[in-house]
TORKOL-4160 file (C-alpha; in steps of 0.2 Angstrom, whole numbers, padded with zeros to 4 digits, m for minus):
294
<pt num="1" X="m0033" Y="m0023" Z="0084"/>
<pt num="2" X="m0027" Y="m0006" Z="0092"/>
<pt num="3" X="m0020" Y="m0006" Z="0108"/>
<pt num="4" X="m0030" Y="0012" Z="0110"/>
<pt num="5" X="m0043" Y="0020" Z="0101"/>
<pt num="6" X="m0043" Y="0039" Z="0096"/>
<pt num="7" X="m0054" Y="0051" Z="0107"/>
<pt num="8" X="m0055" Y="0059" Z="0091"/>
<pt num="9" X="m0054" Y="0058" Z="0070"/>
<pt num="10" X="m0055" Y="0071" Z="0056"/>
<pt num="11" X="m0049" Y="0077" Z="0042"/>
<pt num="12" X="m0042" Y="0096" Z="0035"/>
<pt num="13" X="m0043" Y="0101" Z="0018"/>
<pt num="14" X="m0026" Y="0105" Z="0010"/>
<pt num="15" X="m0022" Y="0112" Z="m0010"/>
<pt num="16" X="m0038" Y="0102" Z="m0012"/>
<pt num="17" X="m0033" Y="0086" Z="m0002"/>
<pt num="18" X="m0038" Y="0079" Z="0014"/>
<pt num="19" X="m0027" Y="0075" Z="0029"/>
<pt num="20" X="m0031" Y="0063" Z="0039"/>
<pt num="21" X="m0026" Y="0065" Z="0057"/>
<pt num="22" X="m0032" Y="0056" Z="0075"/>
<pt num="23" X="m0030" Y="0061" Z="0092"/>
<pt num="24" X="m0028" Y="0053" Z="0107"/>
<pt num="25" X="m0027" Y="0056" Z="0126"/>
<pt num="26" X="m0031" Y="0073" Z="0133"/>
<pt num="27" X="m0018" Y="0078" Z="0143"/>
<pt num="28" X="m0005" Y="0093" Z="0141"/>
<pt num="29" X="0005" Y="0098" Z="0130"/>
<pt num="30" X="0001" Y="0091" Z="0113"/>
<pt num="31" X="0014" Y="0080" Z="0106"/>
<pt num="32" X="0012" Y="0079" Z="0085"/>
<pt num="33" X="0020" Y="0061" Z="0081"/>
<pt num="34" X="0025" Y="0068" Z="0060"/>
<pt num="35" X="0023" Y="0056" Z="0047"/>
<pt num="36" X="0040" Y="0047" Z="0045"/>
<pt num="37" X="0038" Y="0047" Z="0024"/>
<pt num="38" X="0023" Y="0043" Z="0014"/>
<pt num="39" X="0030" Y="0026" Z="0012"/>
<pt num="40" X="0021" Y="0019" Z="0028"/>
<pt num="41" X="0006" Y="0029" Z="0037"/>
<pt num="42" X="0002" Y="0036" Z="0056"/>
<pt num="43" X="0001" Y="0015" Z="0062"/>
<pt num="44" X="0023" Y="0016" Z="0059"/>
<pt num="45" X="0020" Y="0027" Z="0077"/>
<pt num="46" X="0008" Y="0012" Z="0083"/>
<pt num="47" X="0023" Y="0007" Z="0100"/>
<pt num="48" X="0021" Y="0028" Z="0103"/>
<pt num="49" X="0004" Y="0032" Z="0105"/>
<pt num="50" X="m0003" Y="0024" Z="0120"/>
<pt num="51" X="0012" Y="0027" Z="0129"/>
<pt num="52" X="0012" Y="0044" Z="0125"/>
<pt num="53" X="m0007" Y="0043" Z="0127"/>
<pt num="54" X="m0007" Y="0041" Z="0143"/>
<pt num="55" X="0003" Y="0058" Z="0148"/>
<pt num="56" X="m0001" Y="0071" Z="0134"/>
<pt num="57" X="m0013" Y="0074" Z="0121"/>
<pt num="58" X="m0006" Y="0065" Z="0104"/>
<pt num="59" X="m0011" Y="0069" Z="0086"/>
<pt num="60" X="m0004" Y="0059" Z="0072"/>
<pt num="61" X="m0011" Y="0062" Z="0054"/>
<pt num="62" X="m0007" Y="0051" Z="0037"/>
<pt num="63" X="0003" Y="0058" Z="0025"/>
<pt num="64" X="m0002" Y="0059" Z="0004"/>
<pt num="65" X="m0006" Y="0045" Z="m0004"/>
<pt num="66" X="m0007" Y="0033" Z="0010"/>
<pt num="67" X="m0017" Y="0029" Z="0026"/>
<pt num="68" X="m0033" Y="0038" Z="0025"/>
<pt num="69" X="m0027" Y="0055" Z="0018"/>
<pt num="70" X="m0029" Y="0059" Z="m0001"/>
<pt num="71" X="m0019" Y="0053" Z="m0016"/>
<pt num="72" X="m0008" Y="0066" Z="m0025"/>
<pt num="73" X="m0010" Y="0070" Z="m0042"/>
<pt num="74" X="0004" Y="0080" Z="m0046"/>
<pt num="75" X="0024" Y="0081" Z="m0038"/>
<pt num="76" X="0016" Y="0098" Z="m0031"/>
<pt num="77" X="0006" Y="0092" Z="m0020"/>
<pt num="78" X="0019" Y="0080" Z="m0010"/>
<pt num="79" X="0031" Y="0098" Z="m0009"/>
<pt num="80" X="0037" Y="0099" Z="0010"/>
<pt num="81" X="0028" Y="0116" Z="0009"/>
<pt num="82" X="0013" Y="0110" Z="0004"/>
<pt num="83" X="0015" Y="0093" Z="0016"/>
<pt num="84" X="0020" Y="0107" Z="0032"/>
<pt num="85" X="0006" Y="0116" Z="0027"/>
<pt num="86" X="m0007" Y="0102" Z="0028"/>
<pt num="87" X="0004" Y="0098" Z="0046"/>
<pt num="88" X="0000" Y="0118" Z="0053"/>
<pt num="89" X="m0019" Y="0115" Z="0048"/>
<pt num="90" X="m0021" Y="0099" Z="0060"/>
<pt num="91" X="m0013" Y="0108" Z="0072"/>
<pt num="92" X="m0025" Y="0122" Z="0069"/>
<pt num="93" X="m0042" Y="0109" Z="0068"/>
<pt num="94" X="m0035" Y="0102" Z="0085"/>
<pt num="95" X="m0035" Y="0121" Z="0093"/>
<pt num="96" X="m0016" Y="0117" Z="0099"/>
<pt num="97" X="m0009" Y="0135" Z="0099"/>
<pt num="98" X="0008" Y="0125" Z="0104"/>
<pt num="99" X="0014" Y="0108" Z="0102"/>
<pt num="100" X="0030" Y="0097" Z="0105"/>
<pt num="101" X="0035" Y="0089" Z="0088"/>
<pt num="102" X="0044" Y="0071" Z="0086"/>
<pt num="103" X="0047" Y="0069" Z="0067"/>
<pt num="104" X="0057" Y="0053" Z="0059"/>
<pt num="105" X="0067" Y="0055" Z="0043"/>
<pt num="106" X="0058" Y="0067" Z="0032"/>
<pt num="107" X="0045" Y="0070" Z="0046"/>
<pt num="108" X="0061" Y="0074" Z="0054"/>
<pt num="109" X="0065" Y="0085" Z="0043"/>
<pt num="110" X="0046" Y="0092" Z="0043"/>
<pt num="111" X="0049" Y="0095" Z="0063"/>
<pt num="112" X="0065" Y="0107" Z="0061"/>
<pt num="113" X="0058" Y="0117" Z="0048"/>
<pt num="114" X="0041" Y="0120" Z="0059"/>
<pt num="115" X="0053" Y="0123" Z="0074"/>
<pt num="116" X="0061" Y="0137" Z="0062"/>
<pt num="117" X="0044" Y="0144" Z="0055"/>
<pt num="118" X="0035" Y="0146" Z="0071"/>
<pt num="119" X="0047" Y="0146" Z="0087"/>
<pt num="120" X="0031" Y="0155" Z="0095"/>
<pt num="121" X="0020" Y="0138" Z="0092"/>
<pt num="122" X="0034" Y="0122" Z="0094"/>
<pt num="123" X="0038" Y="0120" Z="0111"/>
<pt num="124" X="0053" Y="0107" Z="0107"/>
<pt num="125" X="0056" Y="0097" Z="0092"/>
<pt num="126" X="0064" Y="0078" Z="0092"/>
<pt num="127" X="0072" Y="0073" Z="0079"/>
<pt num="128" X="0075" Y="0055" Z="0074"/>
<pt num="129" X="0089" Y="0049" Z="0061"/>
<pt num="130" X="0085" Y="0064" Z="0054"/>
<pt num="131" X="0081" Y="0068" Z="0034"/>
<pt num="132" X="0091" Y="0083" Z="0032"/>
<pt num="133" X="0106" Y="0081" Z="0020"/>
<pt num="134" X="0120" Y="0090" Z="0032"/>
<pt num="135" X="0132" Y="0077" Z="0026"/>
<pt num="136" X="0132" Y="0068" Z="0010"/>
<pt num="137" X="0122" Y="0051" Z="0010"/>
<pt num="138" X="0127" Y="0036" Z="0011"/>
<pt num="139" X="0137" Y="0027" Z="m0004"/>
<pt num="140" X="0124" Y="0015" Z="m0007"/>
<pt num="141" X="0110" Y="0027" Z="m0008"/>
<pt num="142" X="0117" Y="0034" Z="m0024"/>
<pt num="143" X="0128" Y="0019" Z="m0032"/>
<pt num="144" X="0118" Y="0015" Z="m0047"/>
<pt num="145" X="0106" Y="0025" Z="m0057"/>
<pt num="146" X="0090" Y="0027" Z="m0053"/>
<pt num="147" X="0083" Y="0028" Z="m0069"/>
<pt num="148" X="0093" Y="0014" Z="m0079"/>
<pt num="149" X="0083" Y="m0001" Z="m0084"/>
<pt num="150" X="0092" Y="m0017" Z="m0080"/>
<pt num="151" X="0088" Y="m0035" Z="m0083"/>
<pt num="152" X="0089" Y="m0039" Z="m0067"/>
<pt num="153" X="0090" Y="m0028" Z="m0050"/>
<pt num="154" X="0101" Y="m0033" Z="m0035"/>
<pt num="155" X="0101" Y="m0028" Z="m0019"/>
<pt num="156" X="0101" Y="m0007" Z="m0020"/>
<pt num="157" X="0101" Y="m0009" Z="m0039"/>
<pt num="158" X="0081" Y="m0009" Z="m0034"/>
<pt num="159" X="0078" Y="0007" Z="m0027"/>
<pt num="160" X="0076" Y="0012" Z="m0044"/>
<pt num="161" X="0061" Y="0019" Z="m0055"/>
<pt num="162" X="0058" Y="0005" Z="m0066"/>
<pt num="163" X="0059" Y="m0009" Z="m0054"/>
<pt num="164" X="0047" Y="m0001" Z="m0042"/>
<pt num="165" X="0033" Y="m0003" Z="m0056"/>
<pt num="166" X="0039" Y="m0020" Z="m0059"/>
<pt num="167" X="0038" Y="m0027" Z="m0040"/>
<pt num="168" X="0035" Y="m0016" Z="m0027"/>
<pt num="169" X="0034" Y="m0027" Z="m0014"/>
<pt num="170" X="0049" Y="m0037" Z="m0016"/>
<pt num="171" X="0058" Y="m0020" Z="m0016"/>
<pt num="172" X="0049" Y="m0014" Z="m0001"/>
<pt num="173" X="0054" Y="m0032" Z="0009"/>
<pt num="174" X="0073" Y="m0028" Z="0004"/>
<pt num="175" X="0072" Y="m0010" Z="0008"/>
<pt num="176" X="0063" Y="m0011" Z="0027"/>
<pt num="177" X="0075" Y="m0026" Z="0029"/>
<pt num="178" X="0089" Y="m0014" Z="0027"/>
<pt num="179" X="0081" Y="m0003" Z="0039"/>
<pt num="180" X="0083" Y="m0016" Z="0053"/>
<pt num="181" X="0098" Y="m0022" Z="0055"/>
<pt num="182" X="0094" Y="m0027" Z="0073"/>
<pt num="183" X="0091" Y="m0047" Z="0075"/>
<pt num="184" X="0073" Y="m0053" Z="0079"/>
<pt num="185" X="0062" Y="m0038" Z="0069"/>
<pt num="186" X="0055" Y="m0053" Z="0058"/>
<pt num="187" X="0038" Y="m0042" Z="0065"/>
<pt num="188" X="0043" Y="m0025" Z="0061"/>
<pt num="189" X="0049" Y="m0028" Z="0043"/>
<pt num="190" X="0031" Y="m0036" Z="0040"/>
<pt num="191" X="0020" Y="m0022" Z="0048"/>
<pt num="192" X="0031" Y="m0009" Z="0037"/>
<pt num="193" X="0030" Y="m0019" Z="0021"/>
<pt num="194" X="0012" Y="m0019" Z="0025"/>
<pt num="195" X="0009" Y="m0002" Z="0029"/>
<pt num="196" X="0019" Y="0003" Z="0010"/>
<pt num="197" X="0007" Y="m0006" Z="0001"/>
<pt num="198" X="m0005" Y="0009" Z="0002"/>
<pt num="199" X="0007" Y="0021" Z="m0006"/>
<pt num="200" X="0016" Y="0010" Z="m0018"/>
<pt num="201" X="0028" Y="0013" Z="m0033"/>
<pt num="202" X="0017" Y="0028" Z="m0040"/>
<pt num="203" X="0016" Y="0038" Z="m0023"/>
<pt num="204" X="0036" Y="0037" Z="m0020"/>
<pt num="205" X="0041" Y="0042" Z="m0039"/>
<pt num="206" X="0028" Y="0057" Z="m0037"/>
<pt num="207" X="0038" Y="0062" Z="m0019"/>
<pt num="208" X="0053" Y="0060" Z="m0028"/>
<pt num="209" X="0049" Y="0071" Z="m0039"/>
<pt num="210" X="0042" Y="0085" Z="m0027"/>
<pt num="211" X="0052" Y="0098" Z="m0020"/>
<pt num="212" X="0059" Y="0096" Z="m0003"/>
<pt num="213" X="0069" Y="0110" Z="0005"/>
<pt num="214" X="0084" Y="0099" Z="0013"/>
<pt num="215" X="0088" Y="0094" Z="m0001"/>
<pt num="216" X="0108" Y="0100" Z="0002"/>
<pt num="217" X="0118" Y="0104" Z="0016"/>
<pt num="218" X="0118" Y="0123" Z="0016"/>
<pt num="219" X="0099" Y="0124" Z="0016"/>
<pt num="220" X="0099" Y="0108" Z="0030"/>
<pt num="221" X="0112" Y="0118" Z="0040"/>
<pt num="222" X="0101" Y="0135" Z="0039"/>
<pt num="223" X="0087" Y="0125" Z="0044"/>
<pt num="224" X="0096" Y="0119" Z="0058"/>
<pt num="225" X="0101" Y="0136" Z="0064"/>
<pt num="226" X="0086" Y="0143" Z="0066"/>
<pt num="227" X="0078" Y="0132" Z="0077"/>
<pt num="228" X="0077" Y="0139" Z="0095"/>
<pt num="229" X="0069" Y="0129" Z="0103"/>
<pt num="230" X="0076" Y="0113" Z="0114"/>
<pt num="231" X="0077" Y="0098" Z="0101"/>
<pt num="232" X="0082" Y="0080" Z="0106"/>
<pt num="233" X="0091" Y="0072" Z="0092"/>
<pt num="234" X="0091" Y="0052" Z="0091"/>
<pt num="235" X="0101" Y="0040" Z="0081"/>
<pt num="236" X="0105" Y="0024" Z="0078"/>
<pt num="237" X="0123" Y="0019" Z="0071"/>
<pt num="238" X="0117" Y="0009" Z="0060"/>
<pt num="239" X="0105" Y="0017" Z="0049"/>
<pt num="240" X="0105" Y="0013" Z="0032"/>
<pt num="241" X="0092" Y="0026" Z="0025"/>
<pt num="242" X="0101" Y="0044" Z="0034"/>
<pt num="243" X="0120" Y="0046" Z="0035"/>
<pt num="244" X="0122" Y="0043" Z="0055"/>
<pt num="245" X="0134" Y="0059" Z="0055"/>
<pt num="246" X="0118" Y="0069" Z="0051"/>
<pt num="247" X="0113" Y="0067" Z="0069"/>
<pt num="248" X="0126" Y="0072" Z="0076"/>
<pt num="249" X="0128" Y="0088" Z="0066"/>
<pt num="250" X="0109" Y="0092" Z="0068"/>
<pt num="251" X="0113" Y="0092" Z="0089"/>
<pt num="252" X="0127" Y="0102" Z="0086"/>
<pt num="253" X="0118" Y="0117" Z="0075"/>
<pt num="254" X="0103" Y="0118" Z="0086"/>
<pt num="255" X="0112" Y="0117" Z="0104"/>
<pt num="256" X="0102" Y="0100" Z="0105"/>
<pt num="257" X="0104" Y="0082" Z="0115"/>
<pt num="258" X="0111" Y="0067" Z="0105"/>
<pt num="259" X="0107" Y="0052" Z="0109"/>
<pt num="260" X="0115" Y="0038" Z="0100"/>
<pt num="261" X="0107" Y="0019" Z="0100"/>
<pt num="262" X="0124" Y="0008" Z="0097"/>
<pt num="263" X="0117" Y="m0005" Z="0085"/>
<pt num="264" X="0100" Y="0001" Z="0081"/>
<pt num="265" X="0095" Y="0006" Z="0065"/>
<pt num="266" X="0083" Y="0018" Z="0056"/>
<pt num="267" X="0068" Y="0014" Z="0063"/>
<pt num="268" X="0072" Y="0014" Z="0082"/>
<pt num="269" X="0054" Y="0018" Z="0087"/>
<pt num="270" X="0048" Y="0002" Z="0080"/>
<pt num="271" X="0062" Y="m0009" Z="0087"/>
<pt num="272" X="0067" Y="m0003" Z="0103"/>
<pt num="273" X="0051" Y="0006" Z="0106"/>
<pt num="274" X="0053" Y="0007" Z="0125"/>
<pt num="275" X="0069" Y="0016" Z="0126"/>
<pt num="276" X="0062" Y="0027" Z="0113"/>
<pt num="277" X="0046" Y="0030" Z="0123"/>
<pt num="278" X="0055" Y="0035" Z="0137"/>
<pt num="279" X="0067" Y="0046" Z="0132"/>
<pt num="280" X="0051" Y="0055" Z="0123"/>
<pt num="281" X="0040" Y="0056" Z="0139"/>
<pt num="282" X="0055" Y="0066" Z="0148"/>
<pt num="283" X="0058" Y="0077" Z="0134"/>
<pt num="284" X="0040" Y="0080" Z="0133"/>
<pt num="285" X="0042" Y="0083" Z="0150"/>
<pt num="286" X="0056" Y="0096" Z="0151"/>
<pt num="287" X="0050" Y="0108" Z="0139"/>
<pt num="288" X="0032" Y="0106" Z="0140"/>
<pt num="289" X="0030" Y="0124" Z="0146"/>
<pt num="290" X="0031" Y="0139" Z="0137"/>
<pt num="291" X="0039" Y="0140" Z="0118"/>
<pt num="292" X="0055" Y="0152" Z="0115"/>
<pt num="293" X="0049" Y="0165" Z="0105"/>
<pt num="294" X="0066" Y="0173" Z="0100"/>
């Protein structure tokens, strides 16, 4: 059961897959909620859209390999370029010559680079525990070797290639547990878990293996600088997925607001929706006229 339905569905045809995207509301500007990974699908923005709805037009599509868009074949084909790409063409089927973009994590990513590429079309760009490496990441992310089999897997020993095969699921329910550190999201950890099943082991080690431009800090710090238009940054202190300094930094490059959510953890949209929702409808609000076009 939705909470809203979509005034309209479609799909776009991109290096051969289709993208699923919905839109809802009819109001102005556009607001594109960008896939946060394609671990979970356009329902992760489920507390956003009739909120947002009911102020601005809203567009949210589903990223490769999960949701209603088309399955990859190849690491090509879940490249950022490629994945932006697909992004530009739904805003393109949707006749929005300029939109506000909110991206979490790699969708955050997504946002910043589009703000970069296209000042002309991106009215403002939020940007939420951001997926741009302007710091190292976080000890965990990288303790143990991704490709070593083990006999058994604990705790981040299983973000690793072969235990993903072996039980997707269980590392799914450890890894959306570490993304909420905030008591009582018993409900969120179930609806991300849920929401992997679609991609699963095969999708991720495919996106892992793709090409993805802020991969290090001097092209995460470029990317930054070249973003003119206004960009709201938010970030919870506790996020286990992104470094929390990265927010800070991204703020700082592109002459941005930071807001910080003290306790909160990566997936602050799902957990502390209304504060989210709010501080999007006023950002929407403020820059929702004309896009900087230099």
């Amino acid at each position: 059961m939705r909470a809203l339905q979509p005034t309209a569905t479609g799909s776009v045809d991109n290096d051969g897959l289709a993208v699923h995207y919905e839109v809802y509301g009819d109001g102005s500007p556009t607001v594109y909620l960008l896939m946060p990974d394609v671990i979970v699908h356009s329902r992760a923005w489920k507390a956003q859209i009739p909120f947002l709805a009911r102020h601005f037009r809203v567009v949210v599509s589903d990223p490769p390999g999960n949701g209603h868009s088309s399955t990859p074949v190849s690491p090509r084909q879940m490249d950022d370029t490629v994945q932006i790409a697909g992004q530009w063409a739904v805003l393109d089927a949707i006749r929005a010559d300029q939109a506000v973009l909110v991206g979490l994590c790699t969708g955050a990513g997504h946002a910043l680079i589009m703000a970069g590429e296209r000042p002309e079309r991106v009215l403002g760009a939020c940007a939420i525990n951001p997926g741009v490496r302007l710091t190292e990441p976080l000890p965990h992310r990288i303790e143990f070797d991704f490709d070593e089999e083990r006999e058994s897997y604990e705790g981040w020993q299983k973000q690793n290639r072969h235990y993903w095969k072996q039980d997707w699921r269980d590392w799914s329910e450890f890894f959306f547990g570490e993304m909420f550190p905030e008591p009582h999201s018993t409900k969120q950890v179930e609806d991300c878990v849920e929401w992997s099943m679609g991609s699963g082991a095969e999708m991720l080690l495919l996106e892992y293996a793709s090409a993805y431009r802020a991969q290090d800090i001097p092209t995460s710090r470029a990317i930054c600088d070249a973003v003119r238009c206004p960009v709201l940054v938010i970030t919870g202190s506790l996020d286990m997925c992104q470094n929390p300094r990265r927010g800070p930094i991204a703020a700082e490059l592109t002459g941005g607001e930071l807001v910080v959510i003290e306790g909160g953890g990566h997936l602050p949209q799902a957990r502390d929706p209304v504060k989210v929702n709010l501080l999007l409808r006023d950002f929407v609000r403020r820059v929702g006229g004309a896009a900087v076009t230099s």
